[in-house]
Every structure is written in C-alpha cells, then in structure tokens.
BAKELUM-87806 format. One record per residue: residue in three letters; z, y, x of N, C-alpha, C in turn. Coordinates in steps of 0.05 Angstrom, whole numbers, plus 5000, padded with zeros to 4 digits. Example, Ala and Ser with C-alpha at 12.3 -4.5 7.8 and 13.67 -1.06 7.14 Angstrom:
BEGIN
ALA515648865264515649105246515649345264SER514249555257514349795273515750015258
//
This chain:
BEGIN
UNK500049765017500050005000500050255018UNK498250465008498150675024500450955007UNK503150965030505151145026505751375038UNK505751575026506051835041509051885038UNK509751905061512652105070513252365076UNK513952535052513752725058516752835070UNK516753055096519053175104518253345116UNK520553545113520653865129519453855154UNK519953735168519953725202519053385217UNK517253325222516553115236515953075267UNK518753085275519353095305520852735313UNK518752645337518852375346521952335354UNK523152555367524952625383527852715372UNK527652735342529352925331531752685323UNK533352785316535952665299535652705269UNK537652685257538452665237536852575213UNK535752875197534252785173531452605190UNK529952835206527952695214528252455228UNK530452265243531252035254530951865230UNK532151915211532051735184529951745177UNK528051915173525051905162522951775173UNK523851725206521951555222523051335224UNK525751275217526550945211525450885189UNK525351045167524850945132522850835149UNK520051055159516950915159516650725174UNK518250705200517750465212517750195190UNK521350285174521049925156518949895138UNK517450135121515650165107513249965118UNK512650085144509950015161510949685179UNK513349695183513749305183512649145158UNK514149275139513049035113510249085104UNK508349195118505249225110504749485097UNK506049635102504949945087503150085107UNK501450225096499750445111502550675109UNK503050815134504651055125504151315142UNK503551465122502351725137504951985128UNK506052205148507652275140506152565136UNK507252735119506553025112508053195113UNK507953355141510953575149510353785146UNK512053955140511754335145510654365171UNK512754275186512554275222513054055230UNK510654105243510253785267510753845293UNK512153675300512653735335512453485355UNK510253305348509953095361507952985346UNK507152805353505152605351505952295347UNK504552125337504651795331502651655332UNK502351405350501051225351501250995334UNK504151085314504550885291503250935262UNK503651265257503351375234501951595235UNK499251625220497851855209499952055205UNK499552245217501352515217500052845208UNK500152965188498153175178501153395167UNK500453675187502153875170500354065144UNK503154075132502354215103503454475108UNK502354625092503454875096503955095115UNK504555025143503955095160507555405170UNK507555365189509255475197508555805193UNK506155915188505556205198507356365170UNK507456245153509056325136510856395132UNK512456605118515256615112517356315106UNK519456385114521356155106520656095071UNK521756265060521656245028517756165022UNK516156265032513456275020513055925036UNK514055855053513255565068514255495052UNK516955455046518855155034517155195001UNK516355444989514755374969511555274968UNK510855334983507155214992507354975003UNK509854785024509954585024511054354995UNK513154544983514254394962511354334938UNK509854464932507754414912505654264927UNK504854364950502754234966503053994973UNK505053844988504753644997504353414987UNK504653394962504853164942501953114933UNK500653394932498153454922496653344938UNK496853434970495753324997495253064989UNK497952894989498152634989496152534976UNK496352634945494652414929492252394932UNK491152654944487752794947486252534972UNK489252484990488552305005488551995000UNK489251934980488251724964491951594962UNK494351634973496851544968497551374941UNK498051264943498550984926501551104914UNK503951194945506251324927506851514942UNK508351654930508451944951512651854950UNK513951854974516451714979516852134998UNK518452294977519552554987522852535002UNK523052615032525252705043525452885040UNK523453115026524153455025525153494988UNK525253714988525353864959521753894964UNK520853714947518253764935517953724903UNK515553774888515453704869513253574862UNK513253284846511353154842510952824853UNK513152854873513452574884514052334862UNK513652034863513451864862517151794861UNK518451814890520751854898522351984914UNK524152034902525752334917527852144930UNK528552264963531652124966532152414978UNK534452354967536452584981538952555001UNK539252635011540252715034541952785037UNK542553065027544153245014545253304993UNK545453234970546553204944545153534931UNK545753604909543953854901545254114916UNK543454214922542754504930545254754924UNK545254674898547054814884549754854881UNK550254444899552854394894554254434928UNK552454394938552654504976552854864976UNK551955064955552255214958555755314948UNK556155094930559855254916560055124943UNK560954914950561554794967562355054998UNK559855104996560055255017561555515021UNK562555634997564055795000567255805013UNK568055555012570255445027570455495059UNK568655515063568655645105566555885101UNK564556085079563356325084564856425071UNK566556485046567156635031566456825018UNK563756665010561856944996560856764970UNK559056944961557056834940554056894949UNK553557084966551257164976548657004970UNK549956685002548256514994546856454968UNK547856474950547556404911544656574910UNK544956774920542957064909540257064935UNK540157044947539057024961535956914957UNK533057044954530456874952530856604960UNK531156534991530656255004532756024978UNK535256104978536855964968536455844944UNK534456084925534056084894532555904891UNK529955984911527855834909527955514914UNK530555434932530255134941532155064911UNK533755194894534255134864532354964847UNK530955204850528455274837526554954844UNK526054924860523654714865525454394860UNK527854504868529954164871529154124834UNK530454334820530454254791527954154786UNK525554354789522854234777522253944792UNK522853874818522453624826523653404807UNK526353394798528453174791527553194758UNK524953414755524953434728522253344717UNK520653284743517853204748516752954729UNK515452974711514552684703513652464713UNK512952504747512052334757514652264778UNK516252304772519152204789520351934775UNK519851764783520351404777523951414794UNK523751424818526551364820527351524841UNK529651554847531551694867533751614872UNK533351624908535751494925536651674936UNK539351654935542051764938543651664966UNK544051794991545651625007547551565006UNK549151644982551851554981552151644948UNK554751474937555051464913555551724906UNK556951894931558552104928555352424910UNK552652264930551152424928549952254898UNK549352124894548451964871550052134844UNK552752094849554252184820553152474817UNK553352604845552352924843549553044829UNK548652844830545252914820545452824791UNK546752554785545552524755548252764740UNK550152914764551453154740549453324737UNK548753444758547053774764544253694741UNK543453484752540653434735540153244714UNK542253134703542553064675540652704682UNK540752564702538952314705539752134696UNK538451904680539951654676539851504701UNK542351344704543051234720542651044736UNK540750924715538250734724535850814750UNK535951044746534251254753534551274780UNK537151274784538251384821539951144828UNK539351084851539350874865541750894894UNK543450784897545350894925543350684952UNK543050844973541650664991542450845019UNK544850625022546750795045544550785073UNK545250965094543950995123544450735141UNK543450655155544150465184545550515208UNK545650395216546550405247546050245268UNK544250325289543750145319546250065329UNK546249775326547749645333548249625357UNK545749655374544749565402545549745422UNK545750065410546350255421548550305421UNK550350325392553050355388554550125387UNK555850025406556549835422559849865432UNK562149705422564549655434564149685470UNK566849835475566349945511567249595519UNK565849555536567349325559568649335580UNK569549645584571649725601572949915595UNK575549965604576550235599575150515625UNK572150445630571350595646570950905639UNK569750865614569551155592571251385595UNK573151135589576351335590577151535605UNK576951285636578551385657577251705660UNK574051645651572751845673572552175650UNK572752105627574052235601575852395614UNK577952235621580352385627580652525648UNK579552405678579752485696577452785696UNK575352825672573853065675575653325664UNK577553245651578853395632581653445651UNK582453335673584853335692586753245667UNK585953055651589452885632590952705646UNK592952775663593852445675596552395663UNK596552455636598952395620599352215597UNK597152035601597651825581597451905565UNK596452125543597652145516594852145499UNK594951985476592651925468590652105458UNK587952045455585652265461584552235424UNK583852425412582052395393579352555388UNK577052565378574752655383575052775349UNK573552995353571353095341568453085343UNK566153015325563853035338561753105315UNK560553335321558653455300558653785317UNK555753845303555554205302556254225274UNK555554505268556354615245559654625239UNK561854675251564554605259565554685231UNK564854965222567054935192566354835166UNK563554645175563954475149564354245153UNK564554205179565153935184569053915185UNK570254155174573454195186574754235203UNK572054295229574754345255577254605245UNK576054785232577855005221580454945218UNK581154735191583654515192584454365205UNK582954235224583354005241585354235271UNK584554395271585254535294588354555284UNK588354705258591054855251592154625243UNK591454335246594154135245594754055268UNK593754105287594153935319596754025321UNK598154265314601154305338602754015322UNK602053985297603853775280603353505283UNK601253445306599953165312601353115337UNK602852885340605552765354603852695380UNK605952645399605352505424604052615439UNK603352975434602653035453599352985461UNK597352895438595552815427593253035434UNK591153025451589253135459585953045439UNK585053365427583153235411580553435436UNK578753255433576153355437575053445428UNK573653635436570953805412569053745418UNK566453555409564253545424561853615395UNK560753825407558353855398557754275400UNK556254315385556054655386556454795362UNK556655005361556655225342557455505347UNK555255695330555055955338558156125342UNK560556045318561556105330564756025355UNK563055885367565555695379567355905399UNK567456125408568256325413570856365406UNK570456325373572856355357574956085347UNK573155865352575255655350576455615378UNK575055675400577655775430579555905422UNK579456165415581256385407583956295387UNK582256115374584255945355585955775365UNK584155655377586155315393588055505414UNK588055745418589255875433591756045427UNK590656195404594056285390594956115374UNK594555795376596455635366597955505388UNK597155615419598055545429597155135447UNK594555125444593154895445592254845460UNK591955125486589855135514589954825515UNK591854685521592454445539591754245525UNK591254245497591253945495588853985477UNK586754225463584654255451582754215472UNK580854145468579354125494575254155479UNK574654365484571354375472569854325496UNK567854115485566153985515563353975511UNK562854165501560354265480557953995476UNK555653965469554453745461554253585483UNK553153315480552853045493550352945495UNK548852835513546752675500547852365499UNK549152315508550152035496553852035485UNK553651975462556251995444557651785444UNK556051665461557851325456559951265477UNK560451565495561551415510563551655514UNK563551865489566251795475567651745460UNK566751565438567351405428569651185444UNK568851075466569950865487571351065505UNK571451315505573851445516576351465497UNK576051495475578051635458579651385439UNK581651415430583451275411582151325383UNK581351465380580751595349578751785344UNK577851785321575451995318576652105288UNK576652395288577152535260574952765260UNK574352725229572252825223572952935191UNK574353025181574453155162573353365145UNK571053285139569153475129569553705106UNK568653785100568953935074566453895056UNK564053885065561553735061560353615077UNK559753345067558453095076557452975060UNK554452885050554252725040553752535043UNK553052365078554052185086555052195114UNK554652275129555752245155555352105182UNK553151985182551751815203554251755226UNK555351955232557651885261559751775255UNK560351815233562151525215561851265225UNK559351145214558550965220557950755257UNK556551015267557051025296559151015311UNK561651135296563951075314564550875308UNK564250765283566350455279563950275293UNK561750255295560850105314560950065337UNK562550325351564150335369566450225375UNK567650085357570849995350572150255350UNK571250465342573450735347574950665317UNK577050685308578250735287578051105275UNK577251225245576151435244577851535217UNK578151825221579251885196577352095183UNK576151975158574852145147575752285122UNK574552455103575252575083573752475048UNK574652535037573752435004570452594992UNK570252865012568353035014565752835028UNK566452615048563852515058563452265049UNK561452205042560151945034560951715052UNK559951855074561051535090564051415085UNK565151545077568051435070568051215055UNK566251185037565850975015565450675029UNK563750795056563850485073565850415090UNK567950445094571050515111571450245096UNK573150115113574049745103576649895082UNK577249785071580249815053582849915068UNK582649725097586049815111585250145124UNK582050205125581950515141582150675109UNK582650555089582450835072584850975067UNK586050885077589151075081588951385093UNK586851325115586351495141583651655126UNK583351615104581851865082583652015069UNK581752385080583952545070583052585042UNK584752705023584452845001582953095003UNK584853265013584553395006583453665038UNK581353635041580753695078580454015082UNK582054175069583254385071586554475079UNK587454285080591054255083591754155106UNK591554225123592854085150595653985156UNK597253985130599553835129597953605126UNK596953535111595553225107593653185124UNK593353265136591153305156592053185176UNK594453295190596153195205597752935202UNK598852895182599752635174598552395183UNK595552435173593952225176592552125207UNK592752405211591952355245594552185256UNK596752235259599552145263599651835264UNK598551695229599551485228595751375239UNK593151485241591351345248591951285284UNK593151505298593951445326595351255332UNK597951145311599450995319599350725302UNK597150735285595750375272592150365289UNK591750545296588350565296587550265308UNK589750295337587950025351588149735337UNK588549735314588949445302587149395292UNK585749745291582849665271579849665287UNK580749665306578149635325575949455325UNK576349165313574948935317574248985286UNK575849025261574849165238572549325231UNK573749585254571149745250568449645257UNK567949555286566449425287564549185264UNK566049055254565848825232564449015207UNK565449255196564549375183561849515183UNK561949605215559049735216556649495223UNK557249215223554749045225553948965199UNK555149065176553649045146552749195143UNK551649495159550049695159548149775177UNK545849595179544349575200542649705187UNK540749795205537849875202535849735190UNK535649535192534749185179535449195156UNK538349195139538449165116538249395104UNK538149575121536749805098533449895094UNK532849715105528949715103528749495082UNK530549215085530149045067531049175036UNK531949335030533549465009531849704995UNK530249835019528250055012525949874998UNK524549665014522449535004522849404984UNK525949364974526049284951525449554925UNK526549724936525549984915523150024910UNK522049984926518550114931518149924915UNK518749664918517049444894518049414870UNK519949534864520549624840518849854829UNK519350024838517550264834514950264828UNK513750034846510150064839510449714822UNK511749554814511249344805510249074814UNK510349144851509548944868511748854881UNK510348494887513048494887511948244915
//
C-alpha cells in the first residue's frame, strides 16, 4: 500500500517527534508499504523513503503551518496515496496521531510556568486551534492514535470523538542502546567530573524546556531531599541563568549541579541512583522509558503519560500533584531509599515496549483502517 506521512520537519538526524516519524515509516516500509513522507522542512535526505517538502519554509510561521496543514494531504492524494497517516495538525488525513494532546489543552496547561493568556490570542496559536479542530472534524478522519491514554482521554474531551475512534499506541524503546551499566564505571567518572567524593546519592534530571518539565519545583524541594542528595541538570534552556540563581538562593551551589546537554544519556542513567522528572506537561515522555531501560528507578508525575507504563511498585514514586515540592520531596526521599530494588523491574518493564511491538500494533491499525488484513 502506498502511505504518506505527513510531519512538520523531516530530519534523518533529529529526535523526538521526527525520531518517531522515521521509526513509524521504517515499521510501515518492513511490513510492505511504499512510504513517502511530506514535510514543511526537510533537512536530509533517504535512500529508504520518497521525501517531498510542502509548503515550503519562505513563508511566515502562521501562513506555513496553514499552507502545509491544507496542502499536504492534498499533495498526498494527487500522488496517488492509498492513506495519508498525519504526525502534524493537518486537515484531511486518513489518520491523525498525536503527540501532544490538543492544542488548547497545552495552552491552559501552560499557564502554570508563563503566567499569561497571551499565548491563547496570539495568530500562530489560533490558527494551530483552528486547523487541529477542522482536522479531528474532517470526514475523512477513520482513526486516531493517541500516545498515551492521558492524551487519548484529552482529545475525545476537547473534540467530542467516539472512542472507538482513538486508539492508545504507546512509543518504544531501543533496547540495544538503553542498556543496564555493567560497571559502576559511569558513576565513578560522573562523580569524579563533578569533584563528589562523598558518597551521597546522585539523581538526574533530563529534558530542555525545564519549566514544563518541573525543574522550577524540583529545585525548590531539594533542601527537603535527605542525605545530602545531589541532583543533576542535564539538558538546556533559554533561561537556565535563572534556575542557577535559584539553586543558589536556596542555598544548593553544592549539591545542584547543571551539566548542560549530552550526546549520550545513557551514561547517566548508569551514573545516577534515580531519575526525577516531574512534569507539568507530558503527554508521554520518551526518557521515562529510557531510563527504566536503564534499570534507573524514576519518579514521574500524573501530568505525563508515560506514567501509565511505570510497573505498580514505581507508582508510589508518581506525583500528584507536580507543583508542591512538599510532595515532591517526599517522593524523591522514599524513591532514593527503595529505588535500587527496582532496578531489574525497571528494566523488565521497559522490554514490553519495544520498537517491534509497536510497528506490530501500528500495522495492526493501518489494516483496520483500510480493511486489509
């Protein structure tokens, strides 16, 4: 079957949304699909997949995300597409997955670390409203996948879907890559970059975008996190300036520690006792998953999806409420001093979320969708 993928950005190289969009097509193009993808912006090339930009970058932000949102679907079919499978806010697709849960609901959301309404008013903001609704409202929309239930429930509120309709079809994880340490080598050299020669256990942070991911709270619970407990900061954000300043009049020089991004995360994962990640929005969380394939034990929040895949004994170590750093702290407390029990757990947990069973799971959608089977 010939499938078009449509997404914002089609970079060989990239992470996240675009990482997932070149796993979907790979499993697509294992089980016999033609798959050609259709990006705003392309920044690479494929010897696997027909690759054609829509819309074209010369554009305004707001005038692109609308000339790609109508166009690409159009593209698709002109090119003879059998189904058009959307990673963006387009309208007209076959199938929508989302990513992000609605537009609308990331924008309240977001007021919790901007404290505005701005975003709400704003052209760019309206408009990606604007195209999400007419997409989820599209006659030719058969089904939609959700990466997490958290984002699934969110869409059939905002856009009224039967339930039948949206589908949960959680993310993967490279097993091969994210990998239990076979030495305490990580550690030593963790610690020894940081001058720690005090034994006291280490926990990570890892993401950009820091105040919606919670460093904001996570910071203002550390004086209350026992033992003397050193957390890491790894990743960037514009303004990290001010979470220094912070970890600073709380008095934290010594045991906050920002080590700005990584190209390999896995190895601190195998430095650290623990990973906390308390989001405020997530709708799934990919480094979730990564750490427990790590054997890291992880404390996540009710705000991210990936929580839903956390074995039973880590759901303790889910916060409520990821604005309160009394509970914030708590949980860090008792995940430092149970975490390592759950190491061989975590692990165990993240090999029911492979990359494999989530192609076998997509190809099950697609043949639902078109009636092939």
């Amino acid at each position: 079957m010939r499938i078009a993928l449509l997404t914002r950005r089609f970079d060989p190289h990239g992470g996240g949304t675009e990482r997932d969009a070149i796993i979907t097509g790979e499993c697509l193009r294992v089980a016999g699909h033609e798959v050609t993808f259709y990006a705003r912006e392309v920044r690479g090339t494929s010897s696997e997949f027909g690759v054609r930009e829509v819309g074209g970058m010369r554009l305004g932000r707001t005038a692109g995300l609308l000339s790609f949102a109508f166009g690409a679907p159009a593209a698709a079919r002109r090119d003879g597409a059998e189904l058009v499978l959307s990673f963006g806010r387009t309208i007209g697709a076959d199938v929508m997955r989302s990513g992000g849960s609605a537009h609308i609901s990331y924008l309240r959301a977001a007021q919790q670390w901007r404290g505005t309404l701005a975003m709400r008013v704003s052209p760019y903001h309206r408009a990606q409203m604007l195209i999400e609704r007419r997409g989820f409202e599209s006659a030719s929309l058969k089904k939609t996948i959700a990466v997490s239930n958290l984002v699934r429930d969110d869409l059939m509120r905002e856009f009224h879907l039967p339930g039948e309709k949206v589908v949960t079809l959680y993310n993967g994880v490279d097993l091969a890559r994210f990998t239990p340490p076979h030495d305490d080598r990580a550690r030593r050299e963790i610690r020894s970059s940081l001058d720690l020669y005090d034994g006291a256990p280490i926990a990570a942070f890892v993401g950009n975008g820091f105040a919606r991911k919670g460093l904001t709270f996570l910071i203002a619970a550390w004086p209350k996190v026992a033992g003397g407990a050193h957390l890491l900061v790894v990743g960037s954000d514009q303004k990290l300036g001010w979470y220094r300043r912070e970890a600073r009049r709380l008095g934290l020089d010594a045991r906050v520690h920002f080590v700005g991004s990584m190209a390999d995360v896995t190895q601190v994962f195998h430095a650290v006792d623990a990973v906390a990640l308390p989001s405020l929005f997530e709708p799934f969380g990919n480094v979730i998953l990564e750490a427990m394939a790590c054997g890291a034990p992880v404390l996540s929040s009710m705000q991210s999806g990936a929580a839903e895949v956390m074995p039973e004994p880590m759901r303790r170590f889910v916060v409520r409420t990821p604005t309160d750093p009394e509970e914030i702290a708590t949980k860090v407390n008792a995940l430092l001093d149970f975490g390592a029990e759950l190491r061989d757990l975590a692990r165990a947990t993240a090999e029911r979320y492979t990359w494999q069973a989530y192609g076998a799971q997509l190809n099950a959608i697609m043949s639902e969708v078109t009636g092939h089977r």
